[in-house]
C-alpha positions in Angstrom: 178.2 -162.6 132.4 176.5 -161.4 135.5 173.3 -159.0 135.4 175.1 -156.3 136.7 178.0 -156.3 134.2 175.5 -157.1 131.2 173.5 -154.0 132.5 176.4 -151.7 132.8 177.7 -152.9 129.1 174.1 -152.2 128.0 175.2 -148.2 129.3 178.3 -148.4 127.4 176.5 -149.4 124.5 174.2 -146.4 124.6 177.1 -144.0 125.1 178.8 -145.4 122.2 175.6 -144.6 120.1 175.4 -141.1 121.1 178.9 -140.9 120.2 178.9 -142.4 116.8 175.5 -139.9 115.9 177.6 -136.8 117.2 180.7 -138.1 115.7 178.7 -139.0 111.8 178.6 -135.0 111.6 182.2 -134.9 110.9 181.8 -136.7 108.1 181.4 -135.2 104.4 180.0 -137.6 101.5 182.1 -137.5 98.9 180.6 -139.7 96.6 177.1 -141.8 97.7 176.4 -144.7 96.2 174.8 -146.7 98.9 171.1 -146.5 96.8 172.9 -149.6 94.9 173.3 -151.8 98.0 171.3 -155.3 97.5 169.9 -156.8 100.2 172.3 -159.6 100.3 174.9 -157.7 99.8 178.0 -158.0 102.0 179.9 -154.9 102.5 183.3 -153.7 104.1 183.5 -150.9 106.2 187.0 -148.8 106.0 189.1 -146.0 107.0 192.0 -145.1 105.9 194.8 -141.8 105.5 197.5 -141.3 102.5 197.0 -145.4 101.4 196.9 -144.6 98.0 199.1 -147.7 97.1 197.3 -150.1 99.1 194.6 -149.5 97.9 193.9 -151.6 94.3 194.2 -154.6 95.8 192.9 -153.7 98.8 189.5 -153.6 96.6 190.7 -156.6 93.9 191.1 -159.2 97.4 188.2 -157.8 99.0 185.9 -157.9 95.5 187.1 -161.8 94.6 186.1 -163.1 97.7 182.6 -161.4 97.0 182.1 -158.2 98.7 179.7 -156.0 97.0 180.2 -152.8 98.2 182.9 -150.8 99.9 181.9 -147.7 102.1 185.1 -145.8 103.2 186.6 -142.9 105.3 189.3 -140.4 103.8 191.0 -138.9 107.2 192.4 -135.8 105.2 194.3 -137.9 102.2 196.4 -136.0 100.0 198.2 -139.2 98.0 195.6 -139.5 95.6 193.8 -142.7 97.2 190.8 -140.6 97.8 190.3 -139.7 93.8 191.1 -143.1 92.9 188.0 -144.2 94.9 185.5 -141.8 93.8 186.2 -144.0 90.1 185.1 -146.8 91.3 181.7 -147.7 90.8 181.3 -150.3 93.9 182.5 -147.4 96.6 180.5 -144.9 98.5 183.4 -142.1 100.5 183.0 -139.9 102.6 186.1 -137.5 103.8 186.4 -135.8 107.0 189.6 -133.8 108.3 188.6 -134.1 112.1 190.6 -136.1 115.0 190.9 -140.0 114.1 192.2 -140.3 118.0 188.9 -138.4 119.1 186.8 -140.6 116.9 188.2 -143.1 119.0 190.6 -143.9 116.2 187.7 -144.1 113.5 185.4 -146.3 114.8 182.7 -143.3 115.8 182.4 -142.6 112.0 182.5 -146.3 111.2 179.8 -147.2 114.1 177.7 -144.4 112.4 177.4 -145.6 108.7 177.0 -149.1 110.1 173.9 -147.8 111.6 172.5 -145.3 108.7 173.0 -148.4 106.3 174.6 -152.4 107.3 171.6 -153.3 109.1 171.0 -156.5 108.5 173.7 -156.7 105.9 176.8 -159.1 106.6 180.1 -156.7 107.4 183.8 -156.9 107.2 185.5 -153.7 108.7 189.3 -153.6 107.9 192.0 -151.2 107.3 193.3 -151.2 103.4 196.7 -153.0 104.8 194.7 -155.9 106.1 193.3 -159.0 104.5 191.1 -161.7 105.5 191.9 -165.2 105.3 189.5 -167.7 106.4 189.4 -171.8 105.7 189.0 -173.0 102.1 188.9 -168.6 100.9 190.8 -169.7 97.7 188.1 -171.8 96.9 185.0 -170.6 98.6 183.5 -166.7 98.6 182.4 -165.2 101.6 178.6 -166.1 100.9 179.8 -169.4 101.4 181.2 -168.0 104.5 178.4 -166.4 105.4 175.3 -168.6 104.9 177.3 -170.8 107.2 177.2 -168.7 109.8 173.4 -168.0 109.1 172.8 -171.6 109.0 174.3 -171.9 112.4 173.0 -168.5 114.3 176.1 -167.2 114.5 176.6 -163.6 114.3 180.1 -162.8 113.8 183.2 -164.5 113.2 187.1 -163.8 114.7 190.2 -163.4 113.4 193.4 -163.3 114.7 195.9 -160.2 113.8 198.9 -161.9 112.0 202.0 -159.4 111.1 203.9 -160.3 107.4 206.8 -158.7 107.1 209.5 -159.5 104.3 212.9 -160.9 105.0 215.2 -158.4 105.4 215.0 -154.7 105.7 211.4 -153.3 104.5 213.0 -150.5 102.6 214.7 -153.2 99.9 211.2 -154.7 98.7 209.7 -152.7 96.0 205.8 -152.3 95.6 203.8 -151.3 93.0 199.9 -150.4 93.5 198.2 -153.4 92.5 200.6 -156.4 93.5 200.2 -158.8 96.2 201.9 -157.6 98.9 202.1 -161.3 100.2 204.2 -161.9 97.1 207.0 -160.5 99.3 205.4 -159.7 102.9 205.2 -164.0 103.2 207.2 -163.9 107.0 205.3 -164.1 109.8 205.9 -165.3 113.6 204.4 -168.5 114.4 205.0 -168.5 118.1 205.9 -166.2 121.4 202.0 -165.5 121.9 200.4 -165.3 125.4 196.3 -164.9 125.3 194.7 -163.9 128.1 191.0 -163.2 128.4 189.9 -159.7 128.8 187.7 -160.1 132.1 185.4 -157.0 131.0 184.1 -157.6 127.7 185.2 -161.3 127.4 187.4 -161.4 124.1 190.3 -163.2 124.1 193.9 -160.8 124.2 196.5 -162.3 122.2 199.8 -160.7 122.9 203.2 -161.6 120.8 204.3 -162.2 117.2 207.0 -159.4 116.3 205.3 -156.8 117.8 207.2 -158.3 121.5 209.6 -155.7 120.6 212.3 -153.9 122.2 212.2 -149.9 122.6 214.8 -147.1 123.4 214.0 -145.2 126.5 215.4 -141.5 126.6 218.3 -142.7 128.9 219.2 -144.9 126.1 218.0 -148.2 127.6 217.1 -151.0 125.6 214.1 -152.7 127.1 211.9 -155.6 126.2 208.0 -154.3 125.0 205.1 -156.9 124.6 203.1 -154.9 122.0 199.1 -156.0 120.8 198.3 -158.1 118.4 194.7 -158.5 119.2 191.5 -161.3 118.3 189.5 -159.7 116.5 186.2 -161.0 118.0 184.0 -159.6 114.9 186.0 -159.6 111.7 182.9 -160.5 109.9 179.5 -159.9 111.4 175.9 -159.3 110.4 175.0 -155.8 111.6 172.5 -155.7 113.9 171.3 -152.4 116.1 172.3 -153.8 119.3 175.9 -154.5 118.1 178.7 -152.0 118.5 182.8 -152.0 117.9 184.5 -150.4 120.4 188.0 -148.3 119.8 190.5 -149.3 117.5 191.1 -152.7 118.9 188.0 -153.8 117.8 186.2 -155.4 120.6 182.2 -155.7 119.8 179.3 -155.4 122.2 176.2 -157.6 121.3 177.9 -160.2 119.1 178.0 -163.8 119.4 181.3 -164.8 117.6 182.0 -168.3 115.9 184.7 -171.4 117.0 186.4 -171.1 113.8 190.1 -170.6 112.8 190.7 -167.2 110.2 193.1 -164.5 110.7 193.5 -160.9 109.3 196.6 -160.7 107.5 198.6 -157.5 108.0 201.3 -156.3 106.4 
C-alpha cells in the first residue's frame, strides 16, 4: 500500500469516527451492564430487528464457545426479542428507531460502542442469523482462539460468508426458538465462487455460492445475478482505536488479519 493511499484511508478513518460519535446519539440504553466486563473478556457486538426466534441460540452458540458478554442494537423490534434480552444477565441493549441504511446499515452505532467500551478487548461482531465456525471450535473455545492470535501478533481473523439453506422449500422446515438451525439449514454450495481482490482496501471479494441468482426484471426477463457473499477480513479482532469496520460488508481499516481457514455460517 502506497503513502498516498495509506494517507487518504487514514481520512477515511477519521470521517468514519466523526460519524460513529454523531451516529452513538441515536442510540438509547436499554439496559447497561457493561460495568461487569472483565478485562479478558471477549465480547460480540450485534444488531439486529424483529429476530426474536434467532435469538436463544444465537446467545447459547455464542456463550459455549466462551464469549462473555453480548452488547446489542434493537432497530425498532416489536417481536419480543428485545424483552427477551433485557433478562439476560450477560447482555447490555440499547434500542434506537433511526435509519439502519443511514447508519451505514448499523455499523455507525456498532463502531461507537466499540470505541466507548472493546478497547483492548477481543470482538466478534455478527448478526443473530450468523455463526462462527473456526478449526477444532467443537473442541477448543475462542480463548484458545484467541491467545493464538495474541501469541502470533495477529489482530484479527477472516471468515468467509457461507449460505445454509435446507433442502427443499424454506417454508416446509419448522423452527422453534432455541434449536439448531443447522439441524435442518445443513446445505450449502461448495463451488461457483470467483474472488477477486478489492484494489482499495485490499480484502479479498468472494462472489458465488447461491446467492449467483437469477432475478425478474419488470419486462419479465429472467437474467443471471452474481450476488455477495463477502470475506469477512475481521470476524474476530482485538479492538484497537485505530481499527474501524466499514458498511455492512464489513471491511476493516487498521487490522492485520490471520492466514487461517473459518467461515461465518448463515442461515
Amino acid at each position: 500500500m502506497g503513502v498516498w493511499q495509506s494517507y487518504r484511508l487514514r481520512l477515511q478513518r477519521k470521517r468514519w469516527l466523526i460519524r460513529a460519535r454523531r451516529k452513538g446519539r441515536e442510540l438509547t440504553p436499554a439496559v447497561n451492564r457493561t460495568d461487569a466486563i472483565k478485562t479478558r473478556d471477549i465480547l460480540v457486538f450485534s444488531t439486529f430487528r424483529n429476530e426474536a426466534p434467532r435469538l436463544p441460540y444465537f446467545l447459547k452458540y455464542y456463550r459455549d464457545l466462551g464469549v462473555n458478554h453480548f452488547l446489542m442494537v434493537d432497530n425498532d423490534s416489536d417481536d419480543g426479542g428485545a424483552e427477551f434480552l433485557r433478562e439476560q444477565p450477560d447482555v447490555s441493549l440499547w434500542s434506537t428507531k433511526s435509519s439502519y441504511k443511514r447508519a451505514r446499515f448499523g455499523v455507525d452505532w456498532l463502531n461507537h460502542l466499540q470505541r466507548k467500551y472493546a478497547h483492548g478487548h477481543w470482538t466478534l461482531v455478527v448478526d443473530p442469523d450468523e455463526l462462527l465456525v473456526y478449526p477444532f471450535c467443537d473442541t477448543r473455545p475462542l480463548h484458545a482462539l484467541t491467545d493464538w492470535l495474541d501469541a502470533s501478533s495477529i489482530k484479527s481473523f477472516g471468515a468467509m460468508l457461507v449460505d445454509m439453506y435446507p433442502k427443499g422449500p424454506v417454508d416446509n422446515i419448522p423452527y422453534k426458538p432455541g434449536d439448531d438451525p443447522l439441524n435442518s439449514t445443513h446445505w450449502f454450495d461448495s463451488g461457483n465462487y470467483v474472488i477477486n481482490r478489492n484494489r482499495k482496501f485490499g480484502n479479498l471479494w468472494i462472489q458465488g455460492g447461491p446467492r449467483a441468482c437469477v432475478k425478474q426484471d419488470t419486462a419479465g426477463e429472467v437474467e443471471p445475478r452474481v450476488c455477495l457473499c463477502q470475506l469477512d477480513p475481521h470476524a474476530v479482532a482485538a479492538w484497537f482505536e485505530p481499527c474501524l469496520r466499514r458498511m455492512g460488508w464489513r471491511k476493516g481499516i487498521g487490522c492485520f488479519v490471520a492466514h487461517q481457514v473459518s467461515v461465518d455460517l448463515h442461515r
